[in-house]
C-alpha positions as a Markdown table, in Angstrom:
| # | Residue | x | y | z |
|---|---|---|---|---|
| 1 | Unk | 0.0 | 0.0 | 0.0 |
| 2 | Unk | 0.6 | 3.6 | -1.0 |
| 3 | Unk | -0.1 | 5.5 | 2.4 |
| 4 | Unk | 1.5 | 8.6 | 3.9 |
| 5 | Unk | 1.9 | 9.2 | 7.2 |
| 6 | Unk | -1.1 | 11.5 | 7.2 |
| 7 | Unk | -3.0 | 8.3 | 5.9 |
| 8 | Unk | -2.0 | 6.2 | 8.8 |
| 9 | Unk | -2.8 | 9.1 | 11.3 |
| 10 | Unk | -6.1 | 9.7 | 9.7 |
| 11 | Unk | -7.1 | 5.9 | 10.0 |
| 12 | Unk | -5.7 | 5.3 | 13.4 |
| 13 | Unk | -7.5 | 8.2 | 14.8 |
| 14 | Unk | -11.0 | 6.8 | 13.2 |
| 15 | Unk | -10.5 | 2.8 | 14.1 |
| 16 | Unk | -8.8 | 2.8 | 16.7 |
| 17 | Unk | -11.1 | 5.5 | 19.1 |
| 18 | Unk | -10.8 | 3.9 | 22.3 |
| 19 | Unk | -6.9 | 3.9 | 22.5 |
| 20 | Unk | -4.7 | 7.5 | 23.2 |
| 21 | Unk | -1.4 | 5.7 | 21.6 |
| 22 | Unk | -1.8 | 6.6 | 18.1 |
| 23 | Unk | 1.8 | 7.0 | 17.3 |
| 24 | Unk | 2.8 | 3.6 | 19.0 |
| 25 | Unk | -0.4 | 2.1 | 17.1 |
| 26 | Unk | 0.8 | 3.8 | 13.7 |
| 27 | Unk | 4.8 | 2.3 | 14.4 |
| 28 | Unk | 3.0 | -1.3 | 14.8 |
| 29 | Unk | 1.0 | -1.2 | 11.4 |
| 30 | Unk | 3.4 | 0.9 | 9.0 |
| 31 | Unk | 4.1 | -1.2 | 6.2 |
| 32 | Unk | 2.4 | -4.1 | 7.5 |
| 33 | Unk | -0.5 | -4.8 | 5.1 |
| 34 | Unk | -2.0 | -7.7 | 6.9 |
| 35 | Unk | -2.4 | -5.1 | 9.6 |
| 36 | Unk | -3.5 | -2.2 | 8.1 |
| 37 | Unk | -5.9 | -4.2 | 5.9 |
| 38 | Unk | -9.0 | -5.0 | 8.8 |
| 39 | Unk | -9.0 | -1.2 | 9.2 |
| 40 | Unk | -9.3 | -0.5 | 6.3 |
| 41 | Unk | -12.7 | -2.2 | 6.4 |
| 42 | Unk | -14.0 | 0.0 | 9.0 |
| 43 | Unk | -16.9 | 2.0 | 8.3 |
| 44 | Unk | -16.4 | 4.7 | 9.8 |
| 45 | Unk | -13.7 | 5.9 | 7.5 |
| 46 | Unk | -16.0 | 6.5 | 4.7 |
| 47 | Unk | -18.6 | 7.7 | 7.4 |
| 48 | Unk | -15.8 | 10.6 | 8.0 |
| 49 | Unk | -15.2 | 11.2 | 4.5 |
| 50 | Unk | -18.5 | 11.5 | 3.6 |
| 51 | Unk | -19.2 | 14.0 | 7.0 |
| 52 | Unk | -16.3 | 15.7 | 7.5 |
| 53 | Unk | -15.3 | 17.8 | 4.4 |
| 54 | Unk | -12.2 | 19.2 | 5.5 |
| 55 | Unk | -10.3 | 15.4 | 5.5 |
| 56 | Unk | -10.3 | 15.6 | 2.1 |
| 57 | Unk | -7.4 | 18.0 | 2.2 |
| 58 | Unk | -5.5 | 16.0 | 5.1 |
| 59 | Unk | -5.5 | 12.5 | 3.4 |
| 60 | Unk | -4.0 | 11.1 | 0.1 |
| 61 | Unk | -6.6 | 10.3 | -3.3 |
| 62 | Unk | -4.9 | 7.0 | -2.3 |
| 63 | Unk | -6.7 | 6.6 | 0.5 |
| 64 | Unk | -9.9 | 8.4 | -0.4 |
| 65 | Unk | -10.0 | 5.8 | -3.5 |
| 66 | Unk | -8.8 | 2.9 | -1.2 |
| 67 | Unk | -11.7 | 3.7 | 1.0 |
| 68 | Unk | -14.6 | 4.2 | -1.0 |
| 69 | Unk | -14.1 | 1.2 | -3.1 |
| 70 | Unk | -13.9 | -0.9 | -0.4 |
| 71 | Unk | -17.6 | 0.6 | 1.1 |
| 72 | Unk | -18.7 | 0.7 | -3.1 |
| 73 | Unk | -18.3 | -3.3 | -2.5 |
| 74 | Unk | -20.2 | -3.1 | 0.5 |
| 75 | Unk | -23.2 | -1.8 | -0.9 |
| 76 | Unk | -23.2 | -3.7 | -3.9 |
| 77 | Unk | -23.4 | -6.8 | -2.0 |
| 78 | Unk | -26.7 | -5.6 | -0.3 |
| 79 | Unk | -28.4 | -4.9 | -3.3 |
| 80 | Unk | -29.6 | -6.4 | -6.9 |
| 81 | Unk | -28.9 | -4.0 | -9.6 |
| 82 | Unk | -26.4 | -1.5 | -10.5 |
| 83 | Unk | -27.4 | 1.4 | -12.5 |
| 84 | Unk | -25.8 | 2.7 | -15.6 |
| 85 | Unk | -26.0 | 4.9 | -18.4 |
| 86 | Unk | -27.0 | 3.9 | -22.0 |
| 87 | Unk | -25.6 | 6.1 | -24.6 |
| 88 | Unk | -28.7 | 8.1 | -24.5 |
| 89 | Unk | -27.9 | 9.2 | -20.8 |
| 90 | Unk | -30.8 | 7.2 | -19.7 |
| 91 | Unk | -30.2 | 5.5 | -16.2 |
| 92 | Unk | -30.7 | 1.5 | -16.7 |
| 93 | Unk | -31.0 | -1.2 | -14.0 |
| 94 | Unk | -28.5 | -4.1 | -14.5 |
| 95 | Unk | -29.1 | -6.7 | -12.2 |
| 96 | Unk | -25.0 | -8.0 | -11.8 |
| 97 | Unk | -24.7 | -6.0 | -8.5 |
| 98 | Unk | -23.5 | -9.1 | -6.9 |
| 99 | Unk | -20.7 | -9.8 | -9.8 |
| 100 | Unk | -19.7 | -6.7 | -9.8 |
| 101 | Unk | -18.8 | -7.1 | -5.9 |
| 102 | Unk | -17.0 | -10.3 | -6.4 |
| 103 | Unk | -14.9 | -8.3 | -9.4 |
| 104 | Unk | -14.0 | -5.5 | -6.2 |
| 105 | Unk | -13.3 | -8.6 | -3.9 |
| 106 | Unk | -10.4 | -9.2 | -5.9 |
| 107 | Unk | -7.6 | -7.3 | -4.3 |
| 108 | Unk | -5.2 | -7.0 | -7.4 |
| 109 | Unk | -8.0 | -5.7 | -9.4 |
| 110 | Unk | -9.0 | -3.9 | -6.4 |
| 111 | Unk | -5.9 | -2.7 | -6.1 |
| 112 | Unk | -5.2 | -2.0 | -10.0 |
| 113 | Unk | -8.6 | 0.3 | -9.9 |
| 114 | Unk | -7.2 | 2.5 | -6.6 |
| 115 | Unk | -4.3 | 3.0 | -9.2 |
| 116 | Unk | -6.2 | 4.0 | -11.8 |
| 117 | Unk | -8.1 | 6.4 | -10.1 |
| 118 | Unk | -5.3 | 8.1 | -8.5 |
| 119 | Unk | -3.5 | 8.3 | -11.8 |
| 120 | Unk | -6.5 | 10.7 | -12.8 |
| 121 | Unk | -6.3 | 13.2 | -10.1 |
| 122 | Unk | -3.8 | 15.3 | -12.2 |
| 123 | Unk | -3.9 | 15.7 | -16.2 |
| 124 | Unk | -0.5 | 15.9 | -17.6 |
| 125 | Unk | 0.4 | 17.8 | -20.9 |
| 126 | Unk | 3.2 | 17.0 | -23.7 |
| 127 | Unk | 4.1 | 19.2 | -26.2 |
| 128 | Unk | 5.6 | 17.6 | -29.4 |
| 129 | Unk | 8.0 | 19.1 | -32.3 |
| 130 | Unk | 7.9 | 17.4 | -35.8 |
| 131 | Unk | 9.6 | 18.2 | -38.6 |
| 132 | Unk | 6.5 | 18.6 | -41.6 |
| 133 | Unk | 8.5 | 19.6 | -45.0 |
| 134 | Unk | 10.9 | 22.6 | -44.0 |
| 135 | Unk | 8.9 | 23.4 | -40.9 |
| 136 | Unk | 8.4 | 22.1 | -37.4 |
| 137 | Unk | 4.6 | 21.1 | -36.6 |
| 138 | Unk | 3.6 | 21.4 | -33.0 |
| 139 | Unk | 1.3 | 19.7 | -31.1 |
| 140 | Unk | -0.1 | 19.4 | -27.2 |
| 141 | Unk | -1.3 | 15.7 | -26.0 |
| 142 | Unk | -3.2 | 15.1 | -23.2 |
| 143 | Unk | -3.1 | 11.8 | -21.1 |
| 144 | Unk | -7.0 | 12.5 | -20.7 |
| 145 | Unk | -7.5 | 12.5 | -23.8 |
| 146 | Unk | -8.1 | 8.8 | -25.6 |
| 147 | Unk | -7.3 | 10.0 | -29.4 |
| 148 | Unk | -4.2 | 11.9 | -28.2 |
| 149 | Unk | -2.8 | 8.5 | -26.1 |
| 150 | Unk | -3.5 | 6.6 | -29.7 |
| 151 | Unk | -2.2 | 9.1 | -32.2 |
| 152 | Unk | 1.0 | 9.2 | -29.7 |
| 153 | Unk | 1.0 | 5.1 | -29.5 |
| 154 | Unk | 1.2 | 5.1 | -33.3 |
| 155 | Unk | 4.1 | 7.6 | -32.8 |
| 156 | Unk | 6.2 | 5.5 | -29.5 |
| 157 | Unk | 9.1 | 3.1 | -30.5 |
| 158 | Unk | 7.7 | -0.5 | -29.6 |
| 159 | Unk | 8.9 | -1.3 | -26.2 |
| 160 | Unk | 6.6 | 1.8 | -25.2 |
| 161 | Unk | 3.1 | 1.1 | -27.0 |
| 162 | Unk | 1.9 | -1.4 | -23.7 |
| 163 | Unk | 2.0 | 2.0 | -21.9 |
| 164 | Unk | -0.6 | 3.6 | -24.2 |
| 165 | Unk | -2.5 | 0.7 | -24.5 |
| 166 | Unk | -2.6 | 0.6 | -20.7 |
| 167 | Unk | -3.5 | 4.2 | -20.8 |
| 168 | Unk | -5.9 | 4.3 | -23.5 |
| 169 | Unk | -7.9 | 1.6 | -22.0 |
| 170 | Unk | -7.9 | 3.5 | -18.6 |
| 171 | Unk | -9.3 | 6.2 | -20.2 |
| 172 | Unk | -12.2 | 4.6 | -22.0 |
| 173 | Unk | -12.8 | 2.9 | -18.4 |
| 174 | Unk | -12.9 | 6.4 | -16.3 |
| 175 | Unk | -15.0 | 8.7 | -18.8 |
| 176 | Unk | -17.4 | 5.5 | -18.8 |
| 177 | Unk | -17.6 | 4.9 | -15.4 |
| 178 | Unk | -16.8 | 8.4 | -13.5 |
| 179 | Unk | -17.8 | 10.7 | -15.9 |
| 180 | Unk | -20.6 | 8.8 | -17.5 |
| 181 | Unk | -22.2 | 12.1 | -18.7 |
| 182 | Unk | -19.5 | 12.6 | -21.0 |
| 183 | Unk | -20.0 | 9.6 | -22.9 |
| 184 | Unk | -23.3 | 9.0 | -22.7 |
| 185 | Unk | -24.3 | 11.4 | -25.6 |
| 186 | Unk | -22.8 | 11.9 | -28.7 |
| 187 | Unk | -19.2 | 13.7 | -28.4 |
| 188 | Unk | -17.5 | 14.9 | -31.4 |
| 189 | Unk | -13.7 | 14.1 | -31.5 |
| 190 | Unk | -11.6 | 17.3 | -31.1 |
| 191 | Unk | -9.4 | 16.6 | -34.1 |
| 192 | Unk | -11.7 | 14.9 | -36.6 |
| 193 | Unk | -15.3 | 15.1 | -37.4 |
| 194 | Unk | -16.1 | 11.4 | -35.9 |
| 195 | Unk | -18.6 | 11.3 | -32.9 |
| 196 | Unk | -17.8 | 8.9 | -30.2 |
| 197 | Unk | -20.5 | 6.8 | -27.8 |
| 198 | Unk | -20.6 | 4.9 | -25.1 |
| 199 | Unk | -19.6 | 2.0 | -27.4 |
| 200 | Unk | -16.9 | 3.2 | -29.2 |
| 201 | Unk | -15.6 | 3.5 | -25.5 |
| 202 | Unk | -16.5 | 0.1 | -24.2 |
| 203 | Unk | -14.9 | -1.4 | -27.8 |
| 204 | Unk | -12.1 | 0.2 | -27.2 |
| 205 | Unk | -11.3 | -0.1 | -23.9 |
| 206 | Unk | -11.5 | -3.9 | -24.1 |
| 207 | Unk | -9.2 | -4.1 | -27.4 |
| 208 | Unk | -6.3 | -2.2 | -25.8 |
| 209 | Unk | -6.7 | -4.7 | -22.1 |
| 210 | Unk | -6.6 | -7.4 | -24.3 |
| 211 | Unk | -3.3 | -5.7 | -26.3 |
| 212 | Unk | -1.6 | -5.2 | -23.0 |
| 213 | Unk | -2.4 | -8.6 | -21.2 |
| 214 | Unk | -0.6 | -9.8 | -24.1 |
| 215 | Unk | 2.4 | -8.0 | -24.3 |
| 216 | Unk | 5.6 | -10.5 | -22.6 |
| 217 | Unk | 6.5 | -8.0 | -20.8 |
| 218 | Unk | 2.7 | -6.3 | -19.8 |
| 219 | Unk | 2.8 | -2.9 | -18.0 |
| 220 | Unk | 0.6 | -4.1 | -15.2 |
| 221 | Unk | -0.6 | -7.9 | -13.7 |
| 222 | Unk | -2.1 | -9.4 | -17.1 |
| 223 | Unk | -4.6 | -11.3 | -15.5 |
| 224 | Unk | -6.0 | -7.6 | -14.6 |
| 225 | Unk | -6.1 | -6.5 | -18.0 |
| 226 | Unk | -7.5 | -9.7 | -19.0 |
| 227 | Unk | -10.6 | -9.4 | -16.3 |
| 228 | Unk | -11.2 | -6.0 | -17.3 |
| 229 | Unk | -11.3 | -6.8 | -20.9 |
| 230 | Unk | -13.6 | -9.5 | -20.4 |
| 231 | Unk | -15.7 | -7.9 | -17.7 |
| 232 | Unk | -15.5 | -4.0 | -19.0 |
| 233 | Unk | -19.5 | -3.5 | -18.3 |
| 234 | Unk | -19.3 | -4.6 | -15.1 |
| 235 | Unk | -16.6 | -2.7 | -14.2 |
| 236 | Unk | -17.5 | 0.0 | -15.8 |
| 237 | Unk | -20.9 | -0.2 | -13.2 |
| 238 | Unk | -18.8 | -0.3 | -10.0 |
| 239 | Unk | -17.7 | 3.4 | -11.1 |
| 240 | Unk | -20.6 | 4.4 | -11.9 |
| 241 | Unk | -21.6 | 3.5 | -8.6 |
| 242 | Unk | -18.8 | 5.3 | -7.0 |
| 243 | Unk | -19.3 | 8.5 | -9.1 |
| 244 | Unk | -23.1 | 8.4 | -8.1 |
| 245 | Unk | -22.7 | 7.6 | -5.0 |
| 246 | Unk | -20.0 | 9.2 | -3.1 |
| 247 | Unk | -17.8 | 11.3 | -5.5 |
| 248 | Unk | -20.1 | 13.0 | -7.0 |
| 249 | Unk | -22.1 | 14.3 | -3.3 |
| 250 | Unk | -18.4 | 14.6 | -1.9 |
| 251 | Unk | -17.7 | 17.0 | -4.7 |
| 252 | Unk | -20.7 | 19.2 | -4.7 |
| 253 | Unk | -20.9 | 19.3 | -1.2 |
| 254 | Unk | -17.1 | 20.6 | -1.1 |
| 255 | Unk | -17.5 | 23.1 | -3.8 |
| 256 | Unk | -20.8 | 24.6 | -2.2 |
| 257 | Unk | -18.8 | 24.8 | 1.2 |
| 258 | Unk | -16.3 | 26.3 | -0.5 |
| 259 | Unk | -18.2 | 28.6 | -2.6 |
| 260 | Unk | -19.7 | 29.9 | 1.2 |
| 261 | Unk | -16.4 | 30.8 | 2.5 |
């Protein structure tokens, strides 16, 4: 695990309430998963995240993602469905709530997902010089952005294109499942006249799993990549889950707090 010292503070101070050593307690379970993992389970970590507004700035996305997935999983095993968005932006029932707890039960893909998430927190920009005739040609790529992470695949030597497959697949899985609205209606490509759905999404993001579970060398655990190709739907319902849920409240409720300041 991923978890500052912050973190471990944060989640001593919730679990462990009726003890006043919380820096002996936090020496015992640094770096000692099978430790820290039972507390994680508490629920009154997400009960403070939820609540308490200003932990958001205190604590790592790491643990904010390690957190709500883990309660995410708890409620889908209490209910039936899952609701997503067709392409229309019409919210459907899908009755695989209890599949798409067993796919968070897995702790690499649980694990993988936290990743993912965090690796979305920031957007990173590239700028790129090339040489068109007896001029340079420049460009700006954004790791957001899915047709930028394939036109610069096309562009990478080799031993780098399981990067962009890995990335371009995360991004078809995080639009889909945390920003549903985005691809639930048409969206016109920035650099072409193409429109994108919620299909062209879910096609791709399996094609470039399946690409990078099958590199020798993948840039991740292929059996991952090879779940979430297989089981893209599904996972793309435990986001939208999370993104209904929790991160969407969290996020209004900060910026109207904010906005009140």
């Amino acid at each position: 695990m991923h978890l500052t010292e912050p973190d471990l503070k944060f989640v001593v101070e919730t679990v462990a309430t009726k003890r006043r050593d919380h820096d002996h307690i936090i020496d015992l379970v640094r770096d000692k998963d099978d430790l820290l993992e039972p507390m994680l389970e508490d629920p009154k970590l997400a009960e403070r995240l939820i609540n308490e507004l200003e932990v958001l700035v205190r604590i790592s996305p790491y643990l904010m993602f390690t957190v709500l997935l883990r309660r995410v999983r708890r409620d889908l095993e209490g209910r039936s469905f899952v609701l997503e968005r067709d392409e229309r932006g019409n919210r459907i029932p899908v009755f695989e709530a209890a599949r798409a707890g067993e796919l968070l039960s897995d702790p690499s893909l649980r694990e993988y997902l936290i990743e993912m998430l965090c690796s979305f927190v920031r957007t990173n920009i590239a700028v790129l010089y090339r040489q068109e005739g007896r001029g340079w040609q420049k460009r700006k790529f954004s790791d957001m952005d899915m047709d930028d992470m394939i036109a610069l695949c096309q562009l990478a030597e080799s031993e780098l294109k399981p990067r962009f497959y890995k990335r371009i697949a995360d991004i078809a899985l995080f639009l889909t499942g945390v920003y549903p609205d985005h691809a639930s209606f048409f969206v016109r490509r920035p650099r072409s006249q193409d429109w994108r759905r919620v299909p062209d999404y879910e096609r791709e993001g399996r094609r470039f799993y399946t690409l990078a579970a099958q590199e020798t060398e993948p840039p991740g655990p292929a059996s991952v990549f090879e779940k979430l190709a297989e089981q893209f739907t599904l996972a793309r319902g435990v986001l939208n889950t999370l993104s209904d849920h929790y991160l969407k409240p969290i996020g209004a409720r900060y910026f109207n707090q904010s906005d009140g300041m």
